[in-house]
Structures are given as structure tokens and as C-alpha cells.
C-alpha positions as CSV (number, residue, x, y, z in Angstrom):
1,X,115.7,138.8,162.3
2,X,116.3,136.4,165.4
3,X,116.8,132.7,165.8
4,X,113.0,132.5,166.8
5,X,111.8,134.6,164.0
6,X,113.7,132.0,161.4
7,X,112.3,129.2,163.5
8,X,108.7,130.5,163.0
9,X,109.5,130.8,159.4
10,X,110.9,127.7,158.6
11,X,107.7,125.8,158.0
12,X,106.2,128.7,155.7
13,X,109.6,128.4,153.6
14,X,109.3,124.8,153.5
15,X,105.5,124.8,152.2
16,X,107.1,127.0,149.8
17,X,110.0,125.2,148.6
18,X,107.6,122.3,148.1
19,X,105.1,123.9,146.1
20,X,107.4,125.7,143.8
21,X,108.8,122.6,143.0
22,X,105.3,121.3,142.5
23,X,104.7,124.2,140.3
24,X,107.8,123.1,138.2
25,X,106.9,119.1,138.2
26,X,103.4,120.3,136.6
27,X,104.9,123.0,134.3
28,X,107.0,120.0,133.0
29,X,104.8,117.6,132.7
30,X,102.0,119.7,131.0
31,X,105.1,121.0,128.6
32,X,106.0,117.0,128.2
33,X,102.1,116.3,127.5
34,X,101.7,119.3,124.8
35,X,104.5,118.0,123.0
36,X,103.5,114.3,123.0
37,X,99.9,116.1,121.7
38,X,101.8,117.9,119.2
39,X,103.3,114.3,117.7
40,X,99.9,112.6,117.9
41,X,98.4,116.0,116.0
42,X,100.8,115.7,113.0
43,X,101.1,111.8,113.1
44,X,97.0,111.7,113.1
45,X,97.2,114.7,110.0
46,X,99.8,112.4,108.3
47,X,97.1,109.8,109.0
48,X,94.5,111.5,106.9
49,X,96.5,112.8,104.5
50,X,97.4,108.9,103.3
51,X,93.8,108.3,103.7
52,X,92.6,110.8,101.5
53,X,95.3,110.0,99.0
54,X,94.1,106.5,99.2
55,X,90.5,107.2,98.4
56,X,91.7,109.5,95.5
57,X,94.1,106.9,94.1
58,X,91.4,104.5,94.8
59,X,88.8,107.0,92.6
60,X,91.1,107.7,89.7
61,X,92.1,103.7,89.1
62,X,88.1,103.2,89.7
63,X,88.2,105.6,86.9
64,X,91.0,103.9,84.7
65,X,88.9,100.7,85.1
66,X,85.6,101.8,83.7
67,X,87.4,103.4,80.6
68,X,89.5,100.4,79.7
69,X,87.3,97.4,80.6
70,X,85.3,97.5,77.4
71,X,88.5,97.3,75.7
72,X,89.9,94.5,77.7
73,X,86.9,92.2,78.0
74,X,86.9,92.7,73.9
75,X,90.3,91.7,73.4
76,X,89.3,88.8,76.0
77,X,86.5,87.6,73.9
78,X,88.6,88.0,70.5
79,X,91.3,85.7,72.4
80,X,94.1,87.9,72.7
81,X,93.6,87.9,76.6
82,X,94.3,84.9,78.6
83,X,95.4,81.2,77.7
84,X,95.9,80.8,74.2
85,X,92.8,79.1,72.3
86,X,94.8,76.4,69.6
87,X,90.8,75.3,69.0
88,X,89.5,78.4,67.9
89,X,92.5,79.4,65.7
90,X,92.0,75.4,63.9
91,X,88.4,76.6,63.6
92,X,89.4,79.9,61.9
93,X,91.9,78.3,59.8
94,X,89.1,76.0,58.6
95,X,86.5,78.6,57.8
96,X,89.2,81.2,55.8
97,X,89.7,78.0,53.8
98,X,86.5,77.9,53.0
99,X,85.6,81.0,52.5
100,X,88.9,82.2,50.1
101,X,87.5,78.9,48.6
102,X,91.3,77.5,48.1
103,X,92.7,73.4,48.1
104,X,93.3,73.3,52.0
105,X,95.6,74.4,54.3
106,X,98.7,72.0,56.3
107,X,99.8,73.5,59.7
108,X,102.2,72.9,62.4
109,X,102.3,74.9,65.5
110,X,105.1,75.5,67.7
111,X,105.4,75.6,71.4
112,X,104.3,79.0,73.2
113,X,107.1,81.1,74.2
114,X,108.1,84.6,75.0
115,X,107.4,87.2,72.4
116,X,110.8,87.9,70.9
117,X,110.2,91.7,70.3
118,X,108.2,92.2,73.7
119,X,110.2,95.2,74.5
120,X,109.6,97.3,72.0
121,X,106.4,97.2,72.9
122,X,106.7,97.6,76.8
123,X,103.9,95.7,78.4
124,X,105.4,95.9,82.0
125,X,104.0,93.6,83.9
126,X,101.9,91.6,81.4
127,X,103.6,88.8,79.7
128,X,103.6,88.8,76.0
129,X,103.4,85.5,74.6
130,X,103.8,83.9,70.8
131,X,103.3,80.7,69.0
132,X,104.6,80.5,65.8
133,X,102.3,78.5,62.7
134,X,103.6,77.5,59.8
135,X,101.3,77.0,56.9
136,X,101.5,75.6,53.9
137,X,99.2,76.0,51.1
138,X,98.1,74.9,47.2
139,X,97.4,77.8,44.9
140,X,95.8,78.7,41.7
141,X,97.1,82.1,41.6
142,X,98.9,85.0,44.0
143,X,95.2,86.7,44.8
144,X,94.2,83.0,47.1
145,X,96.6,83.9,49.6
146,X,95.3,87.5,50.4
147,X,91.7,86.5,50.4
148,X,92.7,83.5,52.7
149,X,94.3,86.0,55.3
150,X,91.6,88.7,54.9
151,X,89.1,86.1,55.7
152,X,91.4,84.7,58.9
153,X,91.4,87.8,60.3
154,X,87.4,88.1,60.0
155,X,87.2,85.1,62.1
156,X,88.1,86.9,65.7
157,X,89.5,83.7,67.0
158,X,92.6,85.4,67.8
159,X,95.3,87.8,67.2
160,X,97.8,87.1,64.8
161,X,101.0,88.7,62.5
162,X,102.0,87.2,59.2
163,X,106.2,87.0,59.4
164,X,106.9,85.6,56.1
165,X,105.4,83.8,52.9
166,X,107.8,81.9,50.5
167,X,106.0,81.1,46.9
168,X,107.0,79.0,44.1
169,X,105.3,77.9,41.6
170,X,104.5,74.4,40.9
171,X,106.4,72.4,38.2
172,X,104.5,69.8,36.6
173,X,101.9,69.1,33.8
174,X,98.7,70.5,33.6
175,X,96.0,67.5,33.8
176,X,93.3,67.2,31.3
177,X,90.1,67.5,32.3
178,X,90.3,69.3,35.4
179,X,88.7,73.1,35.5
180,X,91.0,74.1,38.3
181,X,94.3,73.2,39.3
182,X,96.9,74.4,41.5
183,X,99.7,76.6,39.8
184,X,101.4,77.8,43.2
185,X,102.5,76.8,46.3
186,X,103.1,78.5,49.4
187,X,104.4,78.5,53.0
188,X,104.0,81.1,55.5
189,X,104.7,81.7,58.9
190,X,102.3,83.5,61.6
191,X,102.7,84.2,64.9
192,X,99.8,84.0,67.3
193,X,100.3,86.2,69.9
194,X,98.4,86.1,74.0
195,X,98.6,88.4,76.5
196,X,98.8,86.9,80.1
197,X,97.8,89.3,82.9
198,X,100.2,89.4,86.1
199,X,99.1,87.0,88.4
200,X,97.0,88.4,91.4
201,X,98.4,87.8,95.1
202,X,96.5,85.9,97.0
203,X,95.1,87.6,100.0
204,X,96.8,86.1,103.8
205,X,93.9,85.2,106.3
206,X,94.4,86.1,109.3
């Protein structure tokens, strides 16, 4: 080949030159573009995976909530759940007096405070609460007290666990006349347990 036959070639070499470098310019940028597809493909399945986890986590509490709220809205209603209710246990107090038919009942209720055995019974989030009642009663024999606390418990105004009862009998002459008279006295202490449910955030608007 002469000078003039590379001269008439050198514009056909250029075009060339130029479009293989074209051809490698698209090759990489189709190669950069498949990958970048590839990301948005797996992020976009990750996506949908999450989502479908969601709605399954979402059907199976769903679930939880229709087998327990029966359950909860009872213990609501028997005053277990929620703020304590100090009128309705009074108003249970009252009626097991009457109905155990015994000479009145004295009470003195301490301020609420944390359950001291809450752990052993592991509530997690819900807060286990106590208030501890001491009562004192008048007797005629052993058998009041256990009607008296049969008949509380019928009452539903709350939940409750007898600690302790001290008993002594009660010194004194008998007085004439009188068809029924108290032989015993008593003291026990209860503790009237609530259950307070986490509180719920609030949602942020936007």
C-alpha cells in the first residue's frame, strides 16, 4: 500500500474507530442499565416480600384479636381492666355483708401501687397494679368469714386475693337478752389487683 492508498483510507478507519467506540459506550451503558434493573428487581421483590409479611402478620394478630377480645372486654366489665373502680368494690363490700348476714365490715384502703410479685407472672408490657384493703370484722363464729368472701367474690366488682386473716376471739361477757352476739373478731388483708394496658402512641400528622 502507498501513501495515497492510506490517504483514501483514512476516513473509512476513522468512521470505524468512532463507531466501535460507540459500540463499546452502548455495550456499557446497556451493561450499566441491566445492572441498575437488576437492584430495582430484587429491591422491588424485597418490597413485596415485607408487604406480604405485613398482611400476614396483620391476618394472624387480626386473628389473636377475635380469640381474646371476649376474654378482655369480660375482664373489663368485671373491673380487672382499666382504672381501678374503689365504688364498686365499697358496693360489693356492702352487699357480701349483707348477704353472709354478719355485724358490718371497717375498711381502709391503701394507695395503688405496683404489684409486688408482678414478675412472676410476666405481663410484659401491661402494668400490674395493687391496692391493699384491710378489713376488719365482728364474728359470731369461724364459718362468717368464708361466707362473707364467697359472697365478695359473687359480686364481680373486681378482682381480688385474700393475703392474710388474724382472728381472736372476743373477751368479754356475754349480754343477757341478746339472741346473737359476736364471739370473734377478725382482720384481714386483700389486695385488689388492675391491669393497665400500655399506653397507645399517638399517631404524628403530617
Amino acid at each position: 500500500m502507498n501513501r495515497e492508498d492510506l490517504q483514501a483510507l483514512r476516513v473509512p478507519l476513522i468512521v470505524m474507530a468512532l463507531t466501535l467506540l460507540g459500540a463499546v459506550g452502548v455495550v456499557y451503558v446497556s451493561g450499566a442499565m441491566l445492572d441498575q434493573a437488576k437492584v430495582n428487581r430484587t429491591q422491588r421483590e424485597a418490597q413485596l416480600r415485607e408487604a406480604r409479611l405485613r398482611i400476614q402478620n396483620a391476618g394472624e394478630e387480626k386473628e389473636r384479636i377475635s380469640h381474646y377480645v371476649g376474654g378482655y372486654q369480660q375482664l373489663a366489665r368485671a373491673g380487672f381492666v382499666g382504672e381501678e373502680q374503689r365504688i364498686n368494690w365499697l358496693d360489693s363490700l356492702r352487699i357480701a355483708n349483707q348477704e353472709a348476714q354478719i355485724f358490718g365490715v371497717e375498711y381502709d384502703i391503701g394507695a395503688q401501687k405496683p404489684y409486688t410479685y408482678a414478675y412472676e407472672f410476666d405481663p410484659g408490657k401491661l402494668v400490674l397494679q395493687e391496692s391493699l384493703m384491710r378489713l376488719k370484722f365482728r364474728l359470731l363464729h369461724e364459718e362468717d368469714l368464708l361466707r362473707f368472701f364467697r359472697a365478695l367474690a359473687r359480686q364481680g366488682g373486681g378482682f381480688f386475693m385474700l393475703d392474710e386473716c388474724r382472728m381472736r376471739r372476743q373477751a368479754g361477757k356475754q349480754e343477757k337478752g341478746v339472741q346473737f352476739q359476736t364471739n370473734l373478731t377478725a382482720e384481714c388483708d386483700v389486695r385488689w389487683l388492675t391491669i393497665n394496658p400500655p399506653a397507645q402512641t399517638a399517631e404524628k400528622k403530617p
